[in-house]
N, C-alpha and C positions, 0 to 999 in steps of 0.2 A: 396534334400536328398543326393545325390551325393557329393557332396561339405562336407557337414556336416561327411558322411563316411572318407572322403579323410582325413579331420582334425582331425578328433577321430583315426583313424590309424595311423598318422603321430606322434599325442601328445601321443601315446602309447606307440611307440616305441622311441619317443624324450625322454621319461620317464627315458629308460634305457641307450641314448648313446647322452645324450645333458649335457651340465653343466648348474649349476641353474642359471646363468647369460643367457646363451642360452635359456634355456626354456621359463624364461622370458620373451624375446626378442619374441619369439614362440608363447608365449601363447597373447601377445600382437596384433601380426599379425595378430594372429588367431580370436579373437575379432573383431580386425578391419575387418575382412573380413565378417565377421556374420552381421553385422551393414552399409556392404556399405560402408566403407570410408578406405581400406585398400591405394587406391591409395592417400590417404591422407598422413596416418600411414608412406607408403614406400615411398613417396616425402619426407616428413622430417627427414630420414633417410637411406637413402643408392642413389647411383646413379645406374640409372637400367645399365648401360652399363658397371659400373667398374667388373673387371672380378670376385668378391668375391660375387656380388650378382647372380651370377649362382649357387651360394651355399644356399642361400635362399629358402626354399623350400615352400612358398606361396607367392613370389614375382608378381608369375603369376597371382592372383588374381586383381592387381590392375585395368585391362579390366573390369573383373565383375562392380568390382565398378564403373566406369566410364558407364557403359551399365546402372546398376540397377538407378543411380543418374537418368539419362535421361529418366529411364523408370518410373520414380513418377514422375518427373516435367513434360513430352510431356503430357502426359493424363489429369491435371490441365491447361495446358497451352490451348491444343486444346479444353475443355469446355468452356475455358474463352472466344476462339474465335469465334467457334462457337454459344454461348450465345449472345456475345453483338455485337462482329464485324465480322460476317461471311464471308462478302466480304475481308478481309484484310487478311483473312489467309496464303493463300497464301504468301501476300507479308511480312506480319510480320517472316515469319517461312525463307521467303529470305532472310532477313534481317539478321535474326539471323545465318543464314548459311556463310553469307561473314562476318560479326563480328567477329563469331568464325576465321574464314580459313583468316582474315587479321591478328587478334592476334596470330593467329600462326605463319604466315609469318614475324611481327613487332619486337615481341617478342623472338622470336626461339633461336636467336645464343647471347643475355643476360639471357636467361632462358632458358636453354633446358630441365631443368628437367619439368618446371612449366608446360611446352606445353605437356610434353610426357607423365606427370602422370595427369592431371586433367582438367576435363570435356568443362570450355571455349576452349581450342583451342581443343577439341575432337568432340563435338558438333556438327560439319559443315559434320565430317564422319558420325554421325549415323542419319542426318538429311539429307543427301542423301539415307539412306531406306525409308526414310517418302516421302521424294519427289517420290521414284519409287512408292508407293504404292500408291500414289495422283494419279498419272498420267497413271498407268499401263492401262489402259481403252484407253485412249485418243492413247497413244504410239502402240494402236496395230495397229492404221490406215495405219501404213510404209507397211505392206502387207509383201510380202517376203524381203523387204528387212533388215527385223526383222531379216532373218537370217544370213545373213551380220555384222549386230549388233553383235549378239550372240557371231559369231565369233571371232569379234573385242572385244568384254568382256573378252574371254578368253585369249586372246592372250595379250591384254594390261595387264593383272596380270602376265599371265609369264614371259612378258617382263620384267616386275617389279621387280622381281629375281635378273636378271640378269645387269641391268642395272643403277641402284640406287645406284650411289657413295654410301661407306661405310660412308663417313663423310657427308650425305646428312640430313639437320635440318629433325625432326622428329616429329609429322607431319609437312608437309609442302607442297611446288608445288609440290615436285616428288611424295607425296602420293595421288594425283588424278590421276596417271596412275592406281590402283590396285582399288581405288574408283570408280572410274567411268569406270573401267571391271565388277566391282560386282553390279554396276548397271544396266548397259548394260544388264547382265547376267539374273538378275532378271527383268527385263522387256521381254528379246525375249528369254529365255534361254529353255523355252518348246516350242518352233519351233524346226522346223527338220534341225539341221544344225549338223557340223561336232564337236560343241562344246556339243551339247547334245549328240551325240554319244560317245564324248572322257568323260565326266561326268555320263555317265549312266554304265559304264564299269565296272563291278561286282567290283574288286578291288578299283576302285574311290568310287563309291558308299558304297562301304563296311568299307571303313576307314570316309565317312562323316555321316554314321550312329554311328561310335561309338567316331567321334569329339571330343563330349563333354565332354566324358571320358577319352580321352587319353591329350586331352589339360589339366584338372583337375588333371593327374597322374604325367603327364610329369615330372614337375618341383621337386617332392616330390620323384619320383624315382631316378632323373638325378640330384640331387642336395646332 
């Protein structure tokens, strides 16, 4: 519902200060984003990086797409497996996580758009939530030293800020430093360490309750 606000305020106000070639363009986006395949749409037209697509004002969708795409095929895929090959889950969902994260590495720097906007080389990230959430049981065995973890989760994303060549392929190796923070994080990250303390901080907490909405705004106010 949120999303759908965001586009009926944008194409309202595009009404009065877009031109019809623009709106077009607009209302095309817009579409695409409705249906899942904006990062489709905005692969075959614009480069996320060149400076004119911070004018774009649903550019930011094409995440959605990549998340919703994965979120209709894991739930077919894990019936399939748990149906007929329940032992292989695991390894088929491995499989598919170094697949993805080799195409990305293989591919990266003859395609960088292909890897940045669509789901094979995205795959390998959001298939490390599925891995945390396979294993979060098993992973509590480390005892405190979960909180170590924790800490090491948060710290490898900030690190990631700071340290990630501007010209570094995207995804790529240096996107397992903030991956595998956010995994870390979600496995030990309700232990008592200094990482749930710096995440529970009214402030922290108060900008990732309203996340969803401010990522959704962002691009449409700031563009």
């Amino acid at each position: 519902p949120t999303l759908f606000f965001v586009i009926l305020i944008k194409l309202a106000v595009g009404w009065f200060t877009m031109t019809p070639n623009q709106l077009r363009y607009f209302g095309g986006g817009a579409i695409s984003t409705l249906f899942f395949m904006s990062n489709i749409w905005f692969y075959n037209r614009i480069d996320y990086f060149n400076p004119e697509a911070a004018e774009d004002p649903l550019i930011h969708t094409w995440s959605l797409a990549v998340e919703e795409q994965f979120y209709i095929v894991l739930p077919v895929l894990m019936f399939l497996l748990w149906r007929f090959r329940p032992r292989m889950r695991n390894a088929v969902l491995m499989l598919l996580a170094l697949s993805s994260f080799g195409t990305a590495v293989a591919t990266g720097t003859d395609a960088p758009m292909a890897i940045f906007y669509l789901i094979h080389a995205r795959a390998w990230e959001l298939l490390a939530g599925v891995f945390a959430a396979l294993w979060f049981a098993p992973a509590q065995a480390v005892g405190n030293v979960g909180r170590v973890l924790a800490d090491l989760g948060l710290i490898l994303i900030v690190l990631a800020l700071f340290i990630v060549p501007v010209s570094a392929v995207w995804p790529g190796p240096w996107t397992f430093l903030p991956v595998c923070g956010a995994v870390l994080l979600m496995l030990y990250g309700h232990q008592k360490s200094l990482a749930r303390w710096v995440l529970s901080l009214p402030p922290i907490a108060g900008l990732g309750l309203i996340s969803y909405s401010a990522y959704l705004w962002h691009q449409p106010v700031l563009g």
